[in-house]
N, C-alpha and C positions, 0 to 999 in steps of 0.2 A: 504494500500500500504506500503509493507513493507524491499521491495529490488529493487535493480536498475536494471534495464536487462542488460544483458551485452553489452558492446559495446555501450551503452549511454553514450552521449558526456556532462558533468558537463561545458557550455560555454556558449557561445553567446544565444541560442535558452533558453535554461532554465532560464538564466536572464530575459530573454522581459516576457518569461510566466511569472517569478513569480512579474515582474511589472506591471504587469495587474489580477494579483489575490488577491484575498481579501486578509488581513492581518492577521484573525485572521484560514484563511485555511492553511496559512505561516508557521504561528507559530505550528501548529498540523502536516504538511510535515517536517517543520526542527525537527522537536522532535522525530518525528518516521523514518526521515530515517537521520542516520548522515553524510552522505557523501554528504550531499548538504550544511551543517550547513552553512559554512565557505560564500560558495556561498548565500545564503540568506541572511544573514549579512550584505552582500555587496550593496545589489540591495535597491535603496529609497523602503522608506515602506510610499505606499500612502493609507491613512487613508481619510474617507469622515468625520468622527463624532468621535473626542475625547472626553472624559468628564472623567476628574480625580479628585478622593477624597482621604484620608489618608487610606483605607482602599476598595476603589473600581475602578476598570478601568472600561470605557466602552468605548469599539473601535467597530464601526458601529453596532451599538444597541446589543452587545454581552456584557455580563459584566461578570467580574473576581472578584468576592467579598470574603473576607478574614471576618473570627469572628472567638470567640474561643467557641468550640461545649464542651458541658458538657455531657459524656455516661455518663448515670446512672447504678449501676450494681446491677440495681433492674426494678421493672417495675413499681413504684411509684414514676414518676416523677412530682415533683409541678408547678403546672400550668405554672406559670409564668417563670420557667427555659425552659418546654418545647413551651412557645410561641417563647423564642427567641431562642432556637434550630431549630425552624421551617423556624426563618429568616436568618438562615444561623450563627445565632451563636450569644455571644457579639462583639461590634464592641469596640476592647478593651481587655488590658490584665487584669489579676485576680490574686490575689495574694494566700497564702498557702492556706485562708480561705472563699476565692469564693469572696472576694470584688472588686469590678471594681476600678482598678487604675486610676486616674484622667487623660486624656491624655494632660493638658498642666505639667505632671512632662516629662513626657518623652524626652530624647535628640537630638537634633538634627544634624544628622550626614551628611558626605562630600556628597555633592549632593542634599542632602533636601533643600525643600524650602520650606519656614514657611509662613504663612497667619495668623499665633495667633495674635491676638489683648486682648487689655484689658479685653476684654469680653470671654479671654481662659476658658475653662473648668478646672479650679482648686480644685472644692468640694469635700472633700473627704466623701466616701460614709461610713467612720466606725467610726464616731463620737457617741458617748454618747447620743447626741442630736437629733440626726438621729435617733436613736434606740426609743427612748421617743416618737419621734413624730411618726415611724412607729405605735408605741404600741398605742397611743391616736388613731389614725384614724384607728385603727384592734376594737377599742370599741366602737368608734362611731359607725361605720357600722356594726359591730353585732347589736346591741342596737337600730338601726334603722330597720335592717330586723326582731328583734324581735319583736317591736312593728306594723310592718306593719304586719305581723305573726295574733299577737295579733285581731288587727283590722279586719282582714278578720274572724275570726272564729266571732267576734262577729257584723260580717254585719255591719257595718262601714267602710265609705269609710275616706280615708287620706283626704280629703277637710272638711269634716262632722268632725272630728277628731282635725284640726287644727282653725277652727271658735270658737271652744269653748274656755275654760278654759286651758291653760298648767301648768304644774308644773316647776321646774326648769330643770331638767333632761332631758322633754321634748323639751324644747326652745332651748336643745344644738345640738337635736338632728333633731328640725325641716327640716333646707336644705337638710337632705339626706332622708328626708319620703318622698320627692316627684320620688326620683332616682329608675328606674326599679330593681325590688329582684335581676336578671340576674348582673346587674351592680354592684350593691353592691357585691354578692356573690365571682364575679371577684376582686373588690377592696381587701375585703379581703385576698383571697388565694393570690392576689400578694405581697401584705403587709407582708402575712408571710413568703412566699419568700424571701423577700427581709431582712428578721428578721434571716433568718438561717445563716448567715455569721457571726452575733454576739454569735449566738449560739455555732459553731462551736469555736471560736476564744473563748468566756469564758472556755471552756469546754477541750482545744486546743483538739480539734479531728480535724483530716480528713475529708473535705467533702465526701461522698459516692457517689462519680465519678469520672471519669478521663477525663482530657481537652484533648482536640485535637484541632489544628490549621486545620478549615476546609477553603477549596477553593473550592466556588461554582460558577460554569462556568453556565450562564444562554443566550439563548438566543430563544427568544419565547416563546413556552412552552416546550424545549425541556431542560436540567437540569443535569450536570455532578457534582457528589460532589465524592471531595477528601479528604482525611484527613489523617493530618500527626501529628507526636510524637510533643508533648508541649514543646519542649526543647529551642526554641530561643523566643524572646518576638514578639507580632504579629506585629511591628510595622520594626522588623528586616524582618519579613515573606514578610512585603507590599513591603521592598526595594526589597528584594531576585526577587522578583514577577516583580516587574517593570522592574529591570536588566536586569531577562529572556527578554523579552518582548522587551525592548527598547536599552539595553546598546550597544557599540561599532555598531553603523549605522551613516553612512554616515549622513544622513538625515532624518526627517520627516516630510513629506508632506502634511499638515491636510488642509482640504476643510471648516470644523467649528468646533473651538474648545471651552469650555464652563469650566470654572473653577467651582467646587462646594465645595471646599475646604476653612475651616476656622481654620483649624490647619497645621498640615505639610504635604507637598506631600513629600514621599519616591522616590525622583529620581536617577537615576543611574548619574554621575556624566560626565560631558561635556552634557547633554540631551537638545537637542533644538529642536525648532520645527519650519517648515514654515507653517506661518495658514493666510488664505482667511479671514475669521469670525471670531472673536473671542467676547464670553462675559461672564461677571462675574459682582460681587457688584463695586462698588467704591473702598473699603477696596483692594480689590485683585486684581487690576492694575498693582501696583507697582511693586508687587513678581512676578504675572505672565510675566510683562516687561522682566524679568531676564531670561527668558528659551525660551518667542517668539522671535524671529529675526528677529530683529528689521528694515536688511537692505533691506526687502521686505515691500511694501506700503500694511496694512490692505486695502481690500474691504470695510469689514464694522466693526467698534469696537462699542456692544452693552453692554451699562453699568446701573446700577440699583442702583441709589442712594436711601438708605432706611434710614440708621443713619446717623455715620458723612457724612459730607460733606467737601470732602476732595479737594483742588484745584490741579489736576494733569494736567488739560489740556495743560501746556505747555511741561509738557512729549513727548520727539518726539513717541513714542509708540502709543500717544493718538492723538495728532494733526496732526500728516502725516495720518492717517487714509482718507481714499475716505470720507468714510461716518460713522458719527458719532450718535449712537441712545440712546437719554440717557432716561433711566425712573424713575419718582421720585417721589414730594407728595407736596402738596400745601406748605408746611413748609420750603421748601429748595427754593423757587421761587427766593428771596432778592438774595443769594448767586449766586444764576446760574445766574438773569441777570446781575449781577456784570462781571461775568466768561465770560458770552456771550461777553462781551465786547472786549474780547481778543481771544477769540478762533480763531483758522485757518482753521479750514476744511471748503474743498470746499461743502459740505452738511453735515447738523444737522437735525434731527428729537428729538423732544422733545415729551415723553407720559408719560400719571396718569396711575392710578392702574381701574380699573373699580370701584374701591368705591369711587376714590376722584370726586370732583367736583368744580375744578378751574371754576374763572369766567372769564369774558372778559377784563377786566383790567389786569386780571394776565396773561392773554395772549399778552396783550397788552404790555405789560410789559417787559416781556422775547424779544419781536419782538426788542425792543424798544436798549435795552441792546446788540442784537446783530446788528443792523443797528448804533450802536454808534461810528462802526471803518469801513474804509475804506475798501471794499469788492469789490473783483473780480468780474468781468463779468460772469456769470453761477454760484455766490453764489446761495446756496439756503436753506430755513429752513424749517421744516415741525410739523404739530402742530394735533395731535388726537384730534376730535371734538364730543361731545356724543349729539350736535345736530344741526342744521342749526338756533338756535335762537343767538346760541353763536358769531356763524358766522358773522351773520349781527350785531351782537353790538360790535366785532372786527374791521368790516370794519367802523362803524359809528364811533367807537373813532379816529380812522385813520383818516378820514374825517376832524374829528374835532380838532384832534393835527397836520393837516399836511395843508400845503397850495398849490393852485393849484391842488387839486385832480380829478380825472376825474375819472368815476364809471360807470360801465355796472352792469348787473346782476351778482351777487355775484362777483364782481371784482371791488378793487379799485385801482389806477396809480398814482406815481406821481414823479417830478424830483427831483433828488439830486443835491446838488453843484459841484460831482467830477464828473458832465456828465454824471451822470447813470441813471437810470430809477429804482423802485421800482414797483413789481406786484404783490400785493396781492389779493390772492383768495381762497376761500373755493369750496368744492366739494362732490358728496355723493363717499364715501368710505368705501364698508363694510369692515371693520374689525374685526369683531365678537364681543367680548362682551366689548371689550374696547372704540370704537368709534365707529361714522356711516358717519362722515364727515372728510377731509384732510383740513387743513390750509394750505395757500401755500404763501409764500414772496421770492422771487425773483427777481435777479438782473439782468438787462438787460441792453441794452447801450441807450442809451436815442436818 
């Protein structure tokens, strides 16, 4: 569609259509016809699923991914450049001699919004040291395929080979005789890949390619790639990309939005959002606070405490939330029920990872720390259980730290001082592979 009829009214009617059309059909109607642009601009742009990275959008499972593509202008391309030409490029600028620039140098300009922590990506890839250690593990794994090499022509297996006697040369080389030839063969050719940027750079030659900032539009299996001249850095390209996309609107309307960003997102500058859902680590609370909107109450803020353990919950961003669902790991337990002590949401869900395996005290624990302050009527917490053994030794320590308990089948009761009632109980709950039971504590009027 590429013209207007005539006599089509740009008004009232083409508004309501395009508030109820997908966003990213919007954005392909305002590009190809311009006499709506201005109009489109206008109208909130409702979004069901945001999830933005320093180098990827994705708006209702469509994604807009930026790298920089290497043409080769030969047809001898090394493995390993053309694996990540395949994924859409580096995610990352490259300097005269192909080496990846570290993305915590890069600046951050009016409208970004940084997630970098101490644990930014600062290594540079063209040290000395780099170069050595590529070279050391380009000889181990030759020197390992030749001796599995070896070994098969003379009917010996690698286990028969390694019971016996080794030499030294052997023993250096042992860990990698048990790795498939196919694997090794890979480690190499990437190795050397990853060795031609010092080549180039002793040598000062030219890589033999030309970069392109590619943009691949993917959604299902369906795959639009563009690509444009090298000329700005790709992290100008991400902002350029988001502006399209987002800049000068009234509003946006997201249903769940999901931070994956631990460097900088490229925003266009005033960029906010009104969001239903919202979740990300701990770390990216704070930054993402700065662009949600804040005078709209979260549905549900889901958060995934992994490292530090950051105490934000009195963040109004975090504690206005309806429902709060934090995930985390037996090591941060002490800290959260400290935290429990003061949170304000009218609902908390607390869940592990499916490898940890909390016990009944550490649930007891956590209960313990949020029943420590004065709680509303229809508080309530909630606790991923991986069995109904945990259950009962929850309610039994209840039992046994609390007085006046009264207990039915998986349920125990009992009164508070400020006239409230406590109801704790468990429940089968599938939840696929993280639990198969619900904790439940709940506040009622006594």
């Amino acid at each position: 569609m590429d013209f207007i009829p005539m006599g089509f009214e740009i008004g009232r009617p083409l508004k309501t259509i395009l508030l109820h059309t997908d966003p990213n059909l919007r954005f392909t109607l305002a590009r190809r016809i311009p006499e709506i642009r201005l109009t489109e601009k206008e109208v909130p742009l409702r979004i069901e699923s945001l999830s933005l990275n320093e180098f990827e959008t994705i708006i209702n499972n469509q994604s807009y991914k930026l790298g920089v593509y290497r043409h080769y202008h030969t047809e001898d391309i090394p493995n390993g450049i053309k694996f990540r030409n395949e994924w859409g490029g580096v995610s990352g600028d490259l300097d005269q001699y192909g080496f990846e620039v570290p993305s915590a140098f890069s600046p951050i300009l009016n409208g970004d919004v940084s997630f970098r922590t101490q644990f930014a990506d600062d290594h540079r890839r063209d040290t000395e040291e780099l170069e050595r250690t590529f070279q050391i593990n380009i000889t181990s794994y030759e020197d390992a395929l030749a001796k599995i090499n070896q070994l098969e022509s003379e009917g010996k297996t690698v286990e028969e080979f390694l019971a016996g006697p080794v030499n030294e040369n052997d023993r250096r080389i042992r860990l990698f005789l048990k790795t498939p030839k196919e694997q090794l063969q890979r480690g190499v050719n990437g190795f050397r890949s990853a060795l031609l940027p010092f080549h180039y750079r002793r040598n000062n030659l030219s890589p033999p390619y030309t970069c392109y900032i590619q943009l691949t539009i993917t959604q299902g299996n369906a795959t639009t790639i563009q690509r444009y001249e090298y000329n700005h850095k790709l992290y100008e390209a991400a902002k350029k990309l988001n502006e399209i996309l987002f800049a000068n609107r009234p509003v946006l309307i997201v249903n769940q939005f999901k931070g994956d960003s631990f460097n900088v997102l490229r925003l266009p500058i005033g960029f906010k959002i009104f969001a239903n859902f919202v979740s990300g680590y701990n770390e990216q609370i704070v930054p993402m606070s700065s662009f949600v909107d804040s005078s709209r109450t979260l549905t549900e803020l889901r958060m995934v405490i992994n490292h530090e353990f950051i105490p934000i919950f009195q963040l109004s961003f975090v504690k206005n939330a309806e429902k709060l669902t934090i995930t985390t790991h037996p090591g941060h337990i002490d800290q959260l029920a400290k935290a429990l002590e003061t949170m304000e949401n009218q609902r908390i869900h607390i869940g592990f990872s499916q490898y940890d395996k909390p016990s009944a005290n550490n649930y007891f624990q956590l209960m313990q720390g949020w029943l420590s302050t004065e709680l509303n009527v229809g508080s309530k917490i909630t606790f991923g259980l991986k069995t109904d053994q945990i259950g009962e030794e929850v309610l039994e320590l209840v039992r046994n730290g609390k007085e006046g308990t009264e207990s039915t089948e998986r349920c125990v009761t009992f009164l508070q001082s400020d006239a409230t009632k406590v109801k704790i109980s468990y429940s089968p709950r599938d939840m696929g592979r993280n639990y198969k039971f619900l904790l439940n504590a709940l506040i009622l009027k006594a």
